[in-house]
C-alpha positions as CSV (number, residue, x, y, z in Angstrom):
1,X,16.1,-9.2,12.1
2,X,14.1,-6.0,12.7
3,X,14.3,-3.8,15.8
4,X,11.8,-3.9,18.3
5,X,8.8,-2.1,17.4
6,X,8.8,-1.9,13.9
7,X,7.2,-4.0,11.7
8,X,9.1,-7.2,10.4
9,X,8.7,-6.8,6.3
10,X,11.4,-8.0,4.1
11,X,14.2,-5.5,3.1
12,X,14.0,-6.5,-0.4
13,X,10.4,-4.8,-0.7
14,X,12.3,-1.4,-0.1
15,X,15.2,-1.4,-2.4
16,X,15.0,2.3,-3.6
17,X,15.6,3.7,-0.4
18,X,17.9,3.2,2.8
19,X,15.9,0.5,5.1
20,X,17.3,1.8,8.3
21,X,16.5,5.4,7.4
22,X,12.3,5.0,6.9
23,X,10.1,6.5,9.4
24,X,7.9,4.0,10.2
25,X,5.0,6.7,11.5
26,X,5.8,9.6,9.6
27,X,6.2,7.4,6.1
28,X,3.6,4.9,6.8
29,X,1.7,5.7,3.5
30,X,4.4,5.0,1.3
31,X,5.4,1.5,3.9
32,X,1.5,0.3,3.2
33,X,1.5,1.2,-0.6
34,X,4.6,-1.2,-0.9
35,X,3.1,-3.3,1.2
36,X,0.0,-3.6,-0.8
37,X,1.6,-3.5,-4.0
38,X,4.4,-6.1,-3.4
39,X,4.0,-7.9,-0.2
40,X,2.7,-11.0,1.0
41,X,0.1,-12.3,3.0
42,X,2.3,-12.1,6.4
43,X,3.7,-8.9,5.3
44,X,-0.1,-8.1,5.1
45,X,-0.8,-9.3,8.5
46,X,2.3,-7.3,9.8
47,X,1.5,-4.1,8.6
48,X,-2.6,-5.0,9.9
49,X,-1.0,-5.4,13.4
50,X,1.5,-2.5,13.1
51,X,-0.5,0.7,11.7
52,X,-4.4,-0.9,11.7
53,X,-7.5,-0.9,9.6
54,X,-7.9,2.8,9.3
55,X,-4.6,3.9,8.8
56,X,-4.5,1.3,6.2
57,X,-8.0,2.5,4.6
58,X,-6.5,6.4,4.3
59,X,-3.4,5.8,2.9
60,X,-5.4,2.9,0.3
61,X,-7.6,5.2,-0.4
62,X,-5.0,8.2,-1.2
63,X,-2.6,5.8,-3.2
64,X,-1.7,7.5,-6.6
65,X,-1.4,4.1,-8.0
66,X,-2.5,0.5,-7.0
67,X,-2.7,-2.1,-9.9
68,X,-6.3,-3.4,-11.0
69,X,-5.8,-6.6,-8.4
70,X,-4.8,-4.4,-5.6
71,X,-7.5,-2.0,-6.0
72,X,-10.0,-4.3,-6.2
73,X,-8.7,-6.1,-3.1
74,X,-8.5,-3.4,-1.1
75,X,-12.3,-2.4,-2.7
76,X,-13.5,-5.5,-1.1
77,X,-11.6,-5.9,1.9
78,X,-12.2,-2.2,2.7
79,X,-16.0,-2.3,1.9
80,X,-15.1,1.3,-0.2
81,X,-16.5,1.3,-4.0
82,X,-13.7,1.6,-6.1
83,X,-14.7,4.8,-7.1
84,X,-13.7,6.6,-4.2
85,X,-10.1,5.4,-3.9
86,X,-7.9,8.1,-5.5
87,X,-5.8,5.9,-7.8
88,X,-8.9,4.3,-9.6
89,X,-10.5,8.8,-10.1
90,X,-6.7,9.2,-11.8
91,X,-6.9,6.1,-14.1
92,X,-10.3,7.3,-15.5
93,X,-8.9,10.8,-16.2
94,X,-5.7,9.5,-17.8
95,X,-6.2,6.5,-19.6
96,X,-3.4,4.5,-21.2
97,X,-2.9,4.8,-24.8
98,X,-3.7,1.3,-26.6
99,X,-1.3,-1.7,-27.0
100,X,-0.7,-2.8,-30.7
């Protein structure tokens, strides 16, 4: 159980680092990047409730890295062209080499 005040995500979706140790407001870019990335609907809803829509839209649109799926989720659901978010700019500058 989670203390009062802090969002309620699973501990499991933060297993590099110390759980009781994250900043929930000074770190919340890299909590919604998990969050986006690996977390499920509620966790979604959670971090919706916790930080809000435009603290959710900055830290989207500064991600270094959100997979195709996320990006274009957060595309939609943001009402941003994926060409502004950050993550999709680095991908066109560094593209992967091909798979044999």
């Amino acid at each position: 159980m989670n203390e009062p005040g802090i969002p309620t995500l699973r501990r499991s979706l933060f297993w590099d680092v110390d759980f009781n140790g994250i900043q929930w407001g000074k770190n919340y870019r890299f909590v919604i990047e998990r969050v986006l990335e690996r977390g499920t609907f509620d966790e979604w809803q959670e971090i919706k409730w916790y930080y809000g829509m435009e603290k959710i839209k900055e830290a989207a649109l500064q991600a270094r890295w959100l997979d195709n799926t996320t990006l274009s989720f957060c595309s939609n659901y943001l009402h941003v062209p994926k060409e502004q978010f950050r993550c999709y700019t680095l991908k066109s500058l560094n593209p992967a080499p091909w798979v044999f």
